[in-house]
C-alpha positions in Angstrom: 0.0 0.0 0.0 1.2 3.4 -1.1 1.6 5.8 1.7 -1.0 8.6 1.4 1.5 11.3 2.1 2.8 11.0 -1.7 -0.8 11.6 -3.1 -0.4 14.7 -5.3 -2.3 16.8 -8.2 -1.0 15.5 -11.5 -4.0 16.5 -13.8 -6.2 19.6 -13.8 -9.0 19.9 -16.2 -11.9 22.2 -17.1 -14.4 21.8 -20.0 -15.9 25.5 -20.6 -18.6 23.9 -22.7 -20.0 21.6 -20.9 -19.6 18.3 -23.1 -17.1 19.4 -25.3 -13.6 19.0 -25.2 -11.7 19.7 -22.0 -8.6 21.8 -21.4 -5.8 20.6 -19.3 -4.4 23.5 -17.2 -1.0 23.9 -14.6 -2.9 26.2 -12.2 -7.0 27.4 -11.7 -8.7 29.5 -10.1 -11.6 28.5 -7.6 -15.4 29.9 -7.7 -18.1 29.8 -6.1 -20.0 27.2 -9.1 -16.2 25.1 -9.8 -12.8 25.8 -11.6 -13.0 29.0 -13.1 -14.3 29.2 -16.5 -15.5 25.0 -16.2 -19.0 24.4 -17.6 -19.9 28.1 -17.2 -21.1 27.2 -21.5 -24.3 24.4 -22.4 -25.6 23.9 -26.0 -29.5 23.6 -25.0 -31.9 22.0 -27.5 -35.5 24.0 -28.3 -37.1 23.0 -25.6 -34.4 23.9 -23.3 -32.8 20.8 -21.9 -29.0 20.4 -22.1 -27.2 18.3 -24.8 -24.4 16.1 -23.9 -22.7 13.6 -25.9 -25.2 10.8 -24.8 -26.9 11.6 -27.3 -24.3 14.1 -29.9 -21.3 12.4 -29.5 -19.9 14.7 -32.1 -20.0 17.5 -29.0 -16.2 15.3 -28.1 -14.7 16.8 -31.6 -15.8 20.6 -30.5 -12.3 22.0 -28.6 -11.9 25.4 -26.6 -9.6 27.7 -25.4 -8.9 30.5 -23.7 -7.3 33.7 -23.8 -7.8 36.8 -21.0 -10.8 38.2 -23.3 -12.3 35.6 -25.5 -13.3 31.5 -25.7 -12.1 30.2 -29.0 -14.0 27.8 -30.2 -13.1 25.0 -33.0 -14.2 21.7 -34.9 -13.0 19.8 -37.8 -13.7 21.7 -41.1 -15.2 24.7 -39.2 -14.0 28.2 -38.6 -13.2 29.5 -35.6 -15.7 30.5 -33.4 -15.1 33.5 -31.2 -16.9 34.0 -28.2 -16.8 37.0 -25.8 -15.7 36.3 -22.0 -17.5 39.2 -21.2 -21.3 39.6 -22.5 -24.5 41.3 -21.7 -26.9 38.6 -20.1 -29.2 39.8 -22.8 -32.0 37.4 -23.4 -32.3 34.9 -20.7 -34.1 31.6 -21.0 -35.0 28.9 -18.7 -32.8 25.6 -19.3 -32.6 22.5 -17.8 -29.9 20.1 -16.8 -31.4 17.0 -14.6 -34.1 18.0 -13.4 -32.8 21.4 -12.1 -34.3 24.6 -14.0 -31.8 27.7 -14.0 -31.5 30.5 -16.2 -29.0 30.7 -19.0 -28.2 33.7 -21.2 -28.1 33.3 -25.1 -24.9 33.9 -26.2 -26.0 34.5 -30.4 -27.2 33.6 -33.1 -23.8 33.7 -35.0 -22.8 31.0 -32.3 -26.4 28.8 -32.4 -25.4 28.8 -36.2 -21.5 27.3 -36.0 -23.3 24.7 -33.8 -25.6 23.8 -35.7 -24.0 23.3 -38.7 -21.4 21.0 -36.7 -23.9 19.1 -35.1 -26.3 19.0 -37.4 -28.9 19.7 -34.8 -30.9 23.0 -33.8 -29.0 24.0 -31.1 -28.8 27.2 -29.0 -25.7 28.1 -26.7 -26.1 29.7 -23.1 -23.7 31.0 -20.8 -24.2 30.5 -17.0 -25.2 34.4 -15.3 -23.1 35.0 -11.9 -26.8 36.1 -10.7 -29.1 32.3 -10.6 -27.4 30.4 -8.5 -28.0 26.7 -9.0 -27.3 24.5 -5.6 -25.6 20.9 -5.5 -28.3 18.7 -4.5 -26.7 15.7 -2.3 -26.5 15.0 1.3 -22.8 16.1 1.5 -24.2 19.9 0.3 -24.2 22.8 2.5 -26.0 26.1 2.5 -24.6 28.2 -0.1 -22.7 25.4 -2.3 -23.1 25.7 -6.2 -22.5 24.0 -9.5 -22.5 26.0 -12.8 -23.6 23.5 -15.6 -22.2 20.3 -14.7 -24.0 17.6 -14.2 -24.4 17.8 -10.3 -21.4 18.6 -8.9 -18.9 21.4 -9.5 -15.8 19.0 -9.4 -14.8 15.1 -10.2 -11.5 13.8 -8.9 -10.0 10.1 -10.3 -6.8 8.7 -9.4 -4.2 7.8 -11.9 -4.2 4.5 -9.9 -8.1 3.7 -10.4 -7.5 4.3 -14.1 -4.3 1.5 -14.3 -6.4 -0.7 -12.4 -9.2 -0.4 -15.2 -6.5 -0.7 -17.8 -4.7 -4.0 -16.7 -9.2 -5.7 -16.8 -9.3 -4.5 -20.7 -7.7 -5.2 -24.0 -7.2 -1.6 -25.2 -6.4 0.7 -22.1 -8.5 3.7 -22.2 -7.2 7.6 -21.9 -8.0 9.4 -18.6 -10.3 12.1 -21.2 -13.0 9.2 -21.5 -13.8 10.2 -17.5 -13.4 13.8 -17.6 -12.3 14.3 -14.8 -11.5 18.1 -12.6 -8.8 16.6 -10.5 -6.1 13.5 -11.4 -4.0 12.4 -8.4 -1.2 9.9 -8.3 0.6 8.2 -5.3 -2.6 6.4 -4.0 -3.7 3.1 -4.6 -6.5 2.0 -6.9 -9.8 3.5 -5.7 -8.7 5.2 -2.9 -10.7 7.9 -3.5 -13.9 6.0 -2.4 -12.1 5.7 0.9 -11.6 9.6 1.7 -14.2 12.0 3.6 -12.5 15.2 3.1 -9.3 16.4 1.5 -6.9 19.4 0.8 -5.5 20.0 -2.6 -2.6 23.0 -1.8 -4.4 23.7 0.9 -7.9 24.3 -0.3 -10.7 22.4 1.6 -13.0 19.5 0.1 -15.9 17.0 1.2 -15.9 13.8 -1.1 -19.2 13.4 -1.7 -20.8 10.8 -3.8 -19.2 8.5 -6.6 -20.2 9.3 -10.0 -22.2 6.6 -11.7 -21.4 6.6 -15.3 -22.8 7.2 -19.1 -22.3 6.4 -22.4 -19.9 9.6 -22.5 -17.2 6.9 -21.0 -17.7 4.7 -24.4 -17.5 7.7 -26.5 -13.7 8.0 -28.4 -12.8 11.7 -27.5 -10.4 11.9 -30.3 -13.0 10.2 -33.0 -16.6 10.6 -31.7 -16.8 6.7 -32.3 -19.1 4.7 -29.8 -18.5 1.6 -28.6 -18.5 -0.9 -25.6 -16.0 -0.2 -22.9 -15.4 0.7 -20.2 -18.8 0.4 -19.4 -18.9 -3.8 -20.0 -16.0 -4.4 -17.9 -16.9 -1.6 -15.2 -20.1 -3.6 -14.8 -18.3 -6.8 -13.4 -16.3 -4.9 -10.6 -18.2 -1.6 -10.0 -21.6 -1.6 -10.2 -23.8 -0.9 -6.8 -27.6 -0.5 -7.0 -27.3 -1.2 -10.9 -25.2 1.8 -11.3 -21.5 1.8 -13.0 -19.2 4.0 -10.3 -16.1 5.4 -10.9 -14.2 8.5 -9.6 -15.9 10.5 -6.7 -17.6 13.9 -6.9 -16.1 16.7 -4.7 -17.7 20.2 -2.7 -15.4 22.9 -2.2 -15.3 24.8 1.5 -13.0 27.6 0.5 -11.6 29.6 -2.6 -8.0 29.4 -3.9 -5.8 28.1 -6.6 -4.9 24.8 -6.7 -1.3 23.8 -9.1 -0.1 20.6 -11.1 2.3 19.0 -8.1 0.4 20.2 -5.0 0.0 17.9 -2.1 -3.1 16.5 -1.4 -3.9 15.8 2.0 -6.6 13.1 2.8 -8.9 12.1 5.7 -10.8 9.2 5.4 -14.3 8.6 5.4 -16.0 8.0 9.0 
């Protein structure tokens, strides 16, 4: 057994559009919804409701980045979409993601257009306002704590140790993208994480709440937008509870900071 003291941030990803390609980072920023900038984006469809790659796996071809003023947005044969960091809230409209209905501001129609066209699917993007807060729901939350649009949780932490154990069941070992994860630790053994009740990354505070049951994302080639069987088929025969597929565990932040590639991370196990 590894001793815990080694543990230690070795990945840090956000994914402005939530869905959509992530982008891996040395340093971020802490908010009150997540990693600055992560999921603060969501294509809706007419109605509304968000659109993942469960159903457009196409969304895993659409990659970001950032600069200080803009979100540059690209796709294979597409130009360049520029979007502004700073905007209006303009016209807000009611979305959903889960079950939760928040507001999201319409970013334009030059952008509902370059999605469209890509996705081949009428498609509007929304931008998260500071101003509509959207609360986690789980038993771990506390008064006050936010997500922007991510599923349910503002951050997902996986150890690099979890993801060799996965590797070393299947015939093709998997990227860590396929999880997308916020946080990637090494220097703990395989699954760990489900072990842990709080934790410190540099010195910022976290519960571990919940593991995250997983989706067809997990099948979905990030490189290709291809579908097929695994991980889910092998995940099935050594992590399912209560006929859902778990892997990686969902964090809530206590404080603001910066967290760094190479900080220590400090664990207390669950009680």
């Amino acid at each position: 057994m590894r001793d815990a003291e080694n543990v230690a941030l070795s990945g840090l990803y956000i994914y402005p559009i939530k869905s959509c390609a992530g982008i891996s980072l040395d340093s971020a920023e802490l908010s009150a919804t997540g990693l600055r900038h992560d999921r603060r984006w969501m294509l809706v469809a007419e109605a509304g409701e968000f659109m993942s790659q469960r159903a457009h796996p196409r969304m895993a071809l659409i990659s970001t980045q950032l600069s200080d003023e803009q979100l540059t947005v690209s796709a294979p044969g597409m130009p360049d979409l520029l979007i502004p960091l700073r905007q209006e809230n303009g016209n807000l409209i009611d979305v959903e993601v889960w079950g939760d209905v928040n507001k999201g501001a319409l970013v334009g129609e030059e952008a509902d257009r370059w999605f469209g066209e890509f996705l081949r699917f009428p498609c509007r993007l929304v931008r998260k306002p500071d101003d509509d807060p959207r609360p986690v729901d789980s038993i771990y939350a506390q008064s006050g704590d936010q997500a922007s649009f991510a599923d349910g949780f503002a951050f997902l932490l996986i150890s690099e140790a979890s993801l060799d154990d996965l590797n070393s069941r299947l015939e093709d070992p998997l990227p860590m993208n396929r999880f997308r994860p916020n946080f990637v630790v090494s220097g703990c053994d395989a699954y760990a994480e489900d072990g842990w009740g709080r934790l410190q990354i540099g010195g910022v505070p976290f519960r571990v709440a919940e593991g995250c049951p997983r989706c067809a994302i997990t099948t979905t080639d990030q490189e290709t937008g291809e579908r097929g069987k695994e991980p889910l088929r092998t995940l099935a025969t050594y992590r399912k509870f209560d006929g859902e597929v778990y892997f990686g565990r969902n964090l809530i932040h206590d404080a603001l900071g910066t967290v760094r590639l190479g900080d220590t991370v400090e664990t207390t196990p669950r009680l």
